[in-house]
C-alpha positions in Angstrom: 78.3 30.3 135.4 75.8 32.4 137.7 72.7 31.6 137.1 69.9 33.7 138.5 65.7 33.7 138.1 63.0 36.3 138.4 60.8 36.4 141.5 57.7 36.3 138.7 58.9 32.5 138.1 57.0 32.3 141.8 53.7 33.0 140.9 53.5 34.6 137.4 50.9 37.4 137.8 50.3 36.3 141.0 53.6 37.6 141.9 53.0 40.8 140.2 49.9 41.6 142.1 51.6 40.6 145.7 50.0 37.7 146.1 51.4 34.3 147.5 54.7 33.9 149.2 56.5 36.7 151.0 59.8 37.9 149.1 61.8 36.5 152.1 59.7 33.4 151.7 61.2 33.8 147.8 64.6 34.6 148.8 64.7 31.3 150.7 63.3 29.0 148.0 65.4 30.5 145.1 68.3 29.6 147.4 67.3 26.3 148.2 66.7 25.6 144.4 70.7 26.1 143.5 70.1 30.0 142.2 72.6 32.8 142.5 70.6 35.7 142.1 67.3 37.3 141.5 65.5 39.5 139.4 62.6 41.9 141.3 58.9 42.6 140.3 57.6 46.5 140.9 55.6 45.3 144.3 58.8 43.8 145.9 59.9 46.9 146.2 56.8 47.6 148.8 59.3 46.0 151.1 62.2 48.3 152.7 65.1 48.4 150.9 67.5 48.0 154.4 65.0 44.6 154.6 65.7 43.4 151.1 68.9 43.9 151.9 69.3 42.4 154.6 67.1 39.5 153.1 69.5 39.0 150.0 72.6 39.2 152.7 71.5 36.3 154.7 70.3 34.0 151.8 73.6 34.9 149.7 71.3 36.2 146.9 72.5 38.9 144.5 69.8 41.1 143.4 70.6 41.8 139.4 68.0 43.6 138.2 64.1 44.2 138.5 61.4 43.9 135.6 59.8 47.5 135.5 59.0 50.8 133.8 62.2 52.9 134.4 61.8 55.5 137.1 64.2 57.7 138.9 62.7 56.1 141.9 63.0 52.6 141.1 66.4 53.3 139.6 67.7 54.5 143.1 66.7 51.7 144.5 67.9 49.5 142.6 71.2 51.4 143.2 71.2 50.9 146.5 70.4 47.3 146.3 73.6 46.7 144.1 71.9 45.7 141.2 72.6 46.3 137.5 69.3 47.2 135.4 66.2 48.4 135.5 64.2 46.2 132.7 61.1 47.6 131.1 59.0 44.6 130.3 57.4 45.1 127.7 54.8 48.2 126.5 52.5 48.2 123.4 53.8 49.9 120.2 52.7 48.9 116.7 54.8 50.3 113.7 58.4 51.7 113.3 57.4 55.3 113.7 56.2 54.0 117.3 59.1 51.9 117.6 61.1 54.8 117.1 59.3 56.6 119.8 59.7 54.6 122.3 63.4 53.9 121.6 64.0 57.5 122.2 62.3 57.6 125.4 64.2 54.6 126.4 67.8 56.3 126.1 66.0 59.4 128.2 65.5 56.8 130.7 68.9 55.7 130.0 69.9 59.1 130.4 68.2 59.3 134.1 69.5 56.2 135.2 73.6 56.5 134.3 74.7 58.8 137.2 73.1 55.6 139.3 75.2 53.2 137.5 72.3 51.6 136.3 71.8 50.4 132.7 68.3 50.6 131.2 67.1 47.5 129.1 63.9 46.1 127.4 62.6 42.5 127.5 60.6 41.5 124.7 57.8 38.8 123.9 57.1 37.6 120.8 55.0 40.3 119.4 57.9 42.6 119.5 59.3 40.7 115.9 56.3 42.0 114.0 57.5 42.9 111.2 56.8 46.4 109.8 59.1 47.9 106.8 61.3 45.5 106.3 62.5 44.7 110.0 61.0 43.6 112.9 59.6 46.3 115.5 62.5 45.3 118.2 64.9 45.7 115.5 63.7 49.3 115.0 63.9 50.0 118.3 67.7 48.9 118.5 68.4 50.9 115.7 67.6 53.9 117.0 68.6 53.4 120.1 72.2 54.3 121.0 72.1 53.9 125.0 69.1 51.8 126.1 70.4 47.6 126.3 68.3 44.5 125.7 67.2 41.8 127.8 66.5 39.0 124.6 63.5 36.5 126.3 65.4 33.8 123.9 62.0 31.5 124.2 59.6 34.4 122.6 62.4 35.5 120.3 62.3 31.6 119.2 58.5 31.3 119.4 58.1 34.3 117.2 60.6 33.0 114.6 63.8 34.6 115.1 66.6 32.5 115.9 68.4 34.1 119.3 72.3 33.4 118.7 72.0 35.4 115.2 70.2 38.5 117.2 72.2 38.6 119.4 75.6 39.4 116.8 73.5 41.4 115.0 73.5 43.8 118.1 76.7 43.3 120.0 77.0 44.6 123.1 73.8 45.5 123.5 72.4 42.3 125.3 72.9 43.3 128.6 70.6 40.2 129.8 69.1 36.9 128.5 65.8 35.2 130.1 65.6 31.3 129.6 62.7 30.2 128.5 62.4 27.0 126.7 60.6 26.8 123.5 59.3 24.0 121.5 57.3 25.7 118.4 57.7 28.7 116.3 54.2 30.5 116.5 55.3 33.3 114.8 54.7 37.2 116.4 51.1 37.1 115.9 48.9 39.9 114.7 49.4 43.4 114.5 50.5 44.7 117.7 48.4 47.5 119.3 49.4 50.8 119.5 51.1 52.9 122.1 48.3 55.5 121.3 45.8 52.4 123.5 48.4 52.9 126.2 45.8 53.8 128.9 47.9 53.2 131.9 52.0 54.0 130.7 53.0 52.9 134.0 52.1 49.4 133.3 48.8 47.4 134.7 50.7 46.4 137.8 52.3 49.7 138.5 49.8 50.8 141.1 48.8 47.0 142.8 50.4 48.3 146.6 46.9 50.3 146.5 44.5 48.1 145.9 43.0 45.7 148.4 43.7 42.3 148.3 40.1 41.9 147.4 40.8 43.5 144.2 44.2 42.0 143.4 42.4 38.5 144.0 39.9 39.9 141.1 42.5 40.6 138.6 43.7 37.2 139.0 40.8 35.7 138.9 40.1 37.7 135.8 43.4 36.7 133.9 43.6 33.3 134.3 39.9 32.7 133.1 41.8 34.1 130.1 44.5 31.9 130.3 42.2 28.9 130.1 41.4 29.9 127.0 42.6 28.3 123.6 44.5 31.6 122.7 45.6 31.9 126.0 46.9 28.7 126.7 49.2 29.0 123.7 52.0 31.2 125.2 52.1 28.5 128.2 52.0 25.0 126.0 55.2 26.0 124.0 57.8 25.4 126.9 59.3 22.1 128.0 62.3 20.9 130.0 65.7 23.0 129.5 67.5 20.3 126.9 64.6 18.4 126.0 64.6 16.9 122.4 61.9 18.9 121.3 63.5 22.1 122.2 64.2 24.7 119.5 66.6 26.3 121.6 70.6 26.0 121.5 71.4 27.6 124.6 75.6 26.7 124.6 75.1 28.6 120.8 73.4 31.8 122.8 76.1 31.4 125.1 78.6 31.8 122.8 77.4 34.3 120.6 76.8 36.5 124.1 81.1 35.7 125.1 81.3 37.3 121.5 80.9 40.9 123.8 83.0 43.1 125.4 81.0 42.2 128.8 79.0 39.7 130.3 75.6 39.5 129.5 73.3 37.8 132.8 70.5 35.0 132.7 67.5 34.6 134.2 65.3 31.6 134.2 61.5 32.9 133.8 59.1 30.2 133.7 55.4 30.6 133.3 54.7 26.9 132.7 56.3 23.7 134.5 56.5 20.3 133.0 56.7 18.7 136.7 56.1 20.3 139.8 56.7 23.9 140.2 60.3 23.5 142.8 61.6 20.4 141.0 61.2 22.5 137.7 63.4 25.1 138.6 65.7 23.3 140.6 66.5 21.3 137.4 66.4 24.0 135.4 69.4 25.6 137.0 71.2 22.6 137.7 71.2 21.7 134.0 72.5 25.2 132.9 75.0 25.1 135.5 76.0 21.7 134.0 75.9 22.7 130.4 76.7 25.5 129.5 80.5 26.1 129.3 
Protein backbone atom coordinates (compact mmCIF):
# COMPACT_ATOMS: atom_id res chain seq x y z
CA UNK A 1 0.00 0.00 0.00
CA UNK A 2 1.34 3.64 -0.93
CA UNK A 3 1.37 5.54 1.74
CA UNK A 4 1.92 9.28 1.32
CA UNK A 5 1.89 12.52 3.94
CA UNK A 6 1.19 16.26 3.60
CA UNK A 7 3.99 18.70 3.52
CA UNK A 8 1.87 20.53 6.56
CA UNK A 9 2.96 17.39 8.77
CA UNK A 10 6.48 19.63 8.50
CA UNK A 11 5.69 22.37 10.31
CA UNK A 12 1.82 22.73 10.76
CA UNK A 13 1.10 26.47 10.17
CA UNK A 14 4.53 26.97 9.98
CA UNK A 15 4.41 25.26 6.80
CA UNK A 16 1.53 27.16 5.55
CA UNK A 17 3.05 30.52 6.04
CA UNK A 18 6.62 29.29 4.29
CA UNK A 19 8.43 29.14 7.09
CA UNK A 20 11.07 26.40 8.11
CA UNK A 21 12.55 23.87 5.65
CA UNK A 22 12.69 24.34 1.94
CA UNK A 23 10.13 21.96 -0.05
CA UNK A 24 13.26 20.22 -1.49
CA UNK A 25 14.50 20.13 2.06
CA UNK A 26 10.77 18.29 2.56
CA UNK A 27 11.03 16.22 -0.47
CA UNK A 28 14.25 14.76 1.00
CA UNK A 29 12.96 13.98 4.48
CA UNK A 30 9.58 12.49 3.47
CA UNK A 31 11.79 10.18 1.45
CA UNK A 32 14.06 9.30 4.03
CA UNK A 33 11.05 8.61 6.35
CA UNK A 34 9.69 5.48 4.09
CA UNK A 35 6.84 7.88 2.22
CA UNK A 36 5.61 7.46 -1.31
CA UNK A 37 4.12 10.56 -1.96
CA UNK A 38 3.06 13.96 -0.90
CA UNK A 39 0.38 16.20 -0.53
CA UNK A 40 1.20 20.24 -1.28
CA UNK A 41 0.29 23.43 0.78
CA UNK A 42 -0.81 26.81 -1.34
CA UNK A 43 2.86 28.39 -0.76
CA UNK A 44 4.74 25.37 -2.20
CA UNK A 45 3.43 26.23 -5.16
CA UNK A 46 5.66 29.68 -4.94
CA UNK A 47 8.26 27.24 -6.21
CA UNK A 48 8.43 26.57 -10.17
CA UNK A 49 6.52 23.94 -11.22
CA UNK A 50 9.59 22.50 -13.76
CA UNK A 51 11.56 22.64 -10.04
CA UNK A 52 8.90 20.68 -8.17
CA UNK A 53 9.22 18.59 -10.70
CA UNK A 54 12.22 17.96 -11.06
CA UNK A 55 12.39 17.80 -7.15
CA UNK A 56 9.72 14.92 -6.92
CA UNK A 57 11.65 13.14 -10.00
CA UNK A 58 14.93 12.83 -8.16
CA UNK A 59 13.49 11.90 -4.61
CA UNK A 60 10.98 9.33 -6.34
CA UNK A 61 8.11 11.29 -4.71
CA UNK A 62 4.57 11.31 -6.36
CA UNK A 63 2.80 14.51 -5.77
CA UNK A 64 -1.06 13.39 -5.15
CA UNK A 65 -2.81 16.22 -4.36
CA UNK A 66 -2.46 19.77 -2.62
CA UNK A 67 -4.64 21.11 0.42
CA UNK A 68 -6.23 24.37 -1.11
CA UNK A 69 -9.21 26.51 -2.22
CA UNK A 70 -9.90 25.21 -5.81
CA UNK A 71 -8.71 27.57 -8.51
CA UNK A 72 -8.31 27.18 -12.16
CA UNK A 73 -4.79 28.19 -11.47
CA UNK A 74 -3.90 25.82 -8.84
CA UNK A 75 -5.86 23.18 -10.75
CA UNK A 76 -3.35 23.54 -13.73
CA UNK A 77 -0.74 23.12 -11.79
CA UNK A 78 -1.52 20.53 -10.20
CA UNK A 79 -2.18 18.99 -13.74
CA UNK A 80 0.99 19.45 -14.77
CA UNK A 81 2.53 18.03 -11.69
CA UNK A 82 0.59 14.72 -12.21
CA UNK A 83 -1.40 14.89 -9.36
CA UNK A 84 -5.00 13.87 -8.61
CA UNK A 85 -7.00 16.54 -6.48
CA UNK A 86 -7.20 19.70 -5.51
CA UNK A 87 -8.49 19.55 -1.67
CA UNK A 88 -10.30 22.49 -0.09
CA UNK A 89 -9.46 22.36 3.51
CA UNK A 90 -11.93 23.36 5.17
CA UNK A 91 -14.21 26.90 5.04
CA UNK A 92 -16.73 28.06 7.67
CA UNK A 93 -20.45 27.30 7.05
CA UNK A 94 -23.02 26.92 9.90
CA UNK A 95 -26.43 25.38 8.86
CA UNK A 96 -27.75 23.15 6.02
CA UNK A 97 -28.97 26.05 3.87
CA UNK A 98 -25.03 27.05 4.03
CA UNK A 99 -24.09 23.60 3.68
CA UNK A 100 -26.01 23.50 0.71
CA UNK A 101 -24.30 26.45 -0.63
CA UNK A 102 -21.20 25.56 -0.50
CA UNK A 103 -21.78 22.08 -1.92
CA UNK A 104 -23.02 23.69 -5.04
CA UNK A 105 -20.09 25.81 -5.45
CA UNK A 106 -17.90 22.88 -4.88
CA UNK A 107 -19.30 20.87 -8.04
CA UNK A 108 -18.67 24.46 -10.04
CA UNK A 109 -15.26 23.95 -8.87
CA UNK A 110 -15.62 20.47 -9.85
CA UNK A 111 -16.93 21.64 -13.02
CA UNK A 112 -13.62 23.85 -13.63
CA UNK A 113 -11.27 21.33 -12.75
CA UNK A 114 -12.59 17.99 -14.94
CA UNK A 115 -11.18 19.01 -18.42
CA UNK A 116 -7.70 18.98 -16.15
CA UNK A 117 -8.37 15.53 -14.96
CA UNK A 118 -8.41 16.79 -11.65
CA UNK A 119 -11.07 15.76 -8.97
CA UNK A 120 -12.18 18.38 -6.47
CA UNK A 121 -12.57 17.20 -2.76
CA UNK A 122 -13.15 18.62 0.79
CA UNK A 123 -11.27 17.69 4.05
CA UNK A 124 -13.19 18.14 7.01
CA UNK A 125 -12.40 18.74 10.87
CA UNK A 126 -14.56 17.98 13.46
CA UNK A 127 -16.88 20.87 13.35
CA UNK A 128 -18.04 19.79 10.02
CA UNK A 129 -20.43 16.92 12.03
CA UNK A 130 -22.49 19.61 13.70
CA UNK A 131 -25.46 18.55 13.47
CA UNK A 132 -28.29 20.80 12.02
CA UNK A 133 -31.83 19.13 10.89
CA UNK A 134 -31.34 15.89 11.52
CA UNK A 135 -27.74 15.25 9.82
CA UNK A 136 -24.59 16.48 10.22
CA UNK A 137 -23.38 19.66 8.09
CA UNK A 138 -20.82 17.30 5.99
CA UNK A 139 -23.56 15.07 5.42
CA UNK A 140 -25.53 17.89 3.84
CA UNK A 141 -23.01 18.83 1.81
CA UNK A 142 -22.59 15.20 0.26
CA UNK A 143 -26.03 15.15 -0.35
CA UNK A 144 -26.22 17.74 -2.55
CA UNK A 145 -23.34 17.26 -3.98
CA UNK A 146 -23.19 15.15 -7.11
CA UNK A 147 -19.47 15.82 -8.48
CA UNK A 148 -17.33 17.27 -5.66
CA UNK A 149 -15.34 13.98 -3.60
CA UNK A 150 -14.24 13.84 -0.01
CA UNK A 151 -11.06 13.60 1.70
CA UNK A 152 -12.62 11.98 5.37
CA UNK A 153 -9.65 13.34 8.12
CA UNK A 154 -10.75 9.87 9.96
CA UNK A 155 -9.08 11.31 13.39
CA UNK A 156 -11.68 14.61 13.44
CA UNK A 157 -14.43 12.48 11.96
CA UNK A 158 -13.63 10.15 15.23
CA UNK A 159 -13.02 13.04 17.55
CA UNK A 160 -16.34 14.58 16.62
CA UNK A 161 -18.19 11.22 17.15
CA UNK A 162 -18.75 9.65 13.95
CA UNK A 163 -17.34 6.48 13.47
CA UNK A 164 -15.20 6.61 9.86
CA UNK A 165 -15.73 2.94 8.32
CA UNK A 166 -19.63 3.52 8.52
CA UNK A 167 -19.21 7.12 6.59
CA UNK A 168 -17.48 6.05 4.42
CA UNK A 169 -20.42 3.23 2.97
CA UNK A 170 -22.78 5.58 3.56
CA UNK A 171 -21.09 7.63 0.66
CA UNK A 172 -19.46 5.14 -1.67
CA UNK A 173 -17.32 6.33 -4.03
CA UNK A 174 -17.13 9.46 -3.05
CA UNK A 175 -13.96 9.16 -0.67
CA UNK A 176 -11.54 10.07 -3.04
CA UNK A 177 -8.86 10.45 0.02
CA UNK A 178 -8.41 9.56 3.67
CA UNK A 179 -5.87 11.64 6.17
CA UNK A 180 -4.56 9.50 9.13
CA UNK A 181 -4.75 11.00 12.08
CA UNK A 182 -4.90 9.05 15.23
CA UNK A 183 -7.49 9.69 17.81
CA UNK A 184 -7.83 8.82 21.32
CA UNK A 185 -11.22 10.70 22.61
CA UNK A 186 -14.52 11.56 21.11
CA UNK A 187 -14.88 15.51 21.87
CA UNK A 188 -17.72 15.77 19.92
CA UNK A 189 -18.07 18.72 16.97
CA UNK A 190 -18.10 21.50 19.37
CA UNK A 191 -20.33 24.56 19.23
CA UNK A 192 -22.17 26.02 16.51
CA UNK A 193 -19.98 26.55 13.63
CA UNK A 194 -19.67 30.16 12.29
CA UNK A 195 -21.09 31.25 9.29
CA UNK A 196 -19.92 31.53 5.74
CA UNK A 197 -21.52 35.03 5.95
CA UNK A 198 -18.00 35.79 8.66
CA UNK A 199 -16.06 34.63 5.69
CA UNK A 200 -13.84 37.78 5.45
CA UNK A 201 -11.14 36.38 3.40
CA UNK A 202 -12.90 33.25 0.91
CA UNK A 203 -9.48 32.52 -0.25
CA UNK A 204 -8.48 31.16 2.98
CA UNK A 205 -6.01 32.98 5.76
CA UNK A 206 -3.02 31.61 4.10
CA UNK A 207 -4.00 32.31 0.51
CA UNK A 208 -2.03 35.51 0.13
CA UNK A 209 1.31 34.55 2.63
CA UNK A 210 3.97 34.78 -0.69
CA UNK A 211 3.22 38.67 -0.08
CA UNK A 212 3.91 39.29 3.16
CA UNK A 213 7.33 39.67 4.70
CA UNK A 214 8.69 37.22 6.67
CA UNK A 215 8.45 39.69 9.37
CA UNK A 216 4.78 39.36 9.21
CA UNK A 217 4.49 35.59 8.63
CA UNK A 218 6.76 35.20 11.86
CA UNK A 219 3.75 37.37 13.56
CA UNK A 220 0.98 35.15 12.56
CA UNK A 221 2.82 32.38 14.06
CA UNK A 222 3.65 33.89 16.87
CA UNK A 223 0.05 34.91 17.21
CA UNK A 224 -1.36 31.31 16.71
CA UNK A 225 0.51 29.31 18.79
CA UNK A 226 -0.02 31.74 21.90
CA UNK A 227 -3.46 30.34 20.97
CA UNK A 228 -2.46 26.98 20.84
CA UNK A 229 -1.15 27.13 24.42
CA UNK A 230 -4.20 27.68 25.49
CA UNK A 231 -6.61 25.09 27.22
CA UNK A 232 -9.05 25.22 24.24
CA UNK A 233 -6.34 25.14 21.98
CA UNK A 234 -4.40 22.49 23.11
CA UNK A 235 -7.38 20.22 22.83
CA UNK A 236 -7.23 19.48 19.11
CA UNK A 237 -3.40 18.52 19.69
CA UNK A 238 -3.80 16.22 23.03
CA UNK A 239 -6.21 13.72 21.30
CA UNK A 240 -3.58 12.00 18.97
CA UNK A 241 -1.23 9.10 19.95
CA UNK A 242 0.86 6.43 18.18
CA UNK A 243 -0.82 4.81 14.91
CA UNK A 244 -2.08 1.32 16.84
CA UNK A 245 -1.79 2.36 20.21
CA UNK A 246 -4.19 0.78 22.75
CA UNK A 247 -5.94 3.88 23.38
CA UNK A 248 -6.72 4.57 19.86
CA UNK A 249 -10.33 4.81 18.79
CA UNK A 250 -9.38 4.20 15.38
CA UNK A 251 -9.66 0.84 13.33
CA UNK A 252 -7.70 1.68 10.38
CA UNK A 253 -7.64 -2.12 8.59
CA UNK A 254 -11.87 -1.49 9.18
CA UNK A 255 -11.47 2.07 7.06
CA UNK A 256 -9.43 0.14 4.78
CA UNK A 257 -11.88 -2.19 4.03
CA UNK A 258 -14.81 -0.20 3.90
CA UNK A 259 -12.67 2.19 1.21
CA UNK A 260 -11.80 -1.52 -1.13
CA UNK A 261 -15.73 -1.57 -0.87
CA UNK A 262 -15.36 1.29 -4.03
CA UNK A 263 -15.05 1.17 -7.51
CA UNK A 264 -11.52 3.02 -7.14
CA UNK A 265 -8.86 3.56 -4.82
CA UNK A 266 -9.17 5.94 -2.37
CA UNK A 267 -5.36 7.60 -1.19
CA UNK A 268 -3.87 8.30 2.43
CA UNK A 269 -2.16 10.79 3.92
CA UNK A 270 -0.60 10.83 7.24
CA UNK A 271 -1.19 14.54 8.74
CA UNK A 272 0.14 14.98 12.10
CA UNK A 273 -0.16 18.14 14.15
CA UNK A 274 1.10 16.48 17.42
CA UNK A 275 4.07 13.84 17.90
CA UNK A 276 4.20 11.45 20.74
CA UNK A 277 8.28 11.17 20.23
CA UNK A 278 10.25 13.27 18.22
CA UNK A 279 8.96 14.76 15.18
CA UNK A 280 11.13 12.27 12.31
CA UNK A 281 10.91 9.10 14.39
CA UNK A 282 7.05 9.92 14.54
CA UNK A 283 6.43 9.77 11.12
CA UNK A 284 8.83 7.29 10.19
CA UNK A 285 6.89 4.91 12.43
CA UNK A 286 3.87 6.01 11.38
CA UNK A 287 4.29 4.89 7.87
CA UNK A 288 6.19 1.87 8.56
CA UNK A 289 3.31 0.56 10.74
CA UNK A 290 0.57 1.30 8.00
CA UNK A 291 2.72 -0.26 5.55
CA UNK A 292 2.87 -3.28 7.98
CA UNK A 293 -0.77 -3.36 8.76
CA UNK A 294 -2.89 -2.66 6.75
CA UNK A 295 -3.66 -5.39 4.18
Amino acid sequence: MKVNIGTYSFGGIASYLGLGPTLLEKFQTIKSLGYDGVELLPVDLDNDVEDIKKWAAETGLEIVSIHAKPTEDIVRKMAALGGKAVIWAGTEFCDKEEAIALAKELDEMAAMAEPYGIKVGYHNHSKEFYMDQGLPLLAHVMENSSKCYLQLDCGWAMNAGTYPPSFIRKYKNRILAIHVKENCRVQGPGPKPASAKEVKDDAGPFAHVKELPLEERQKILDNFNAMSSSPEGKKRFEVQCKLGAPESNLDYQEIKNALDEQDFEAFWVVERENFYTDHDTCLKEDCAWLKANIK
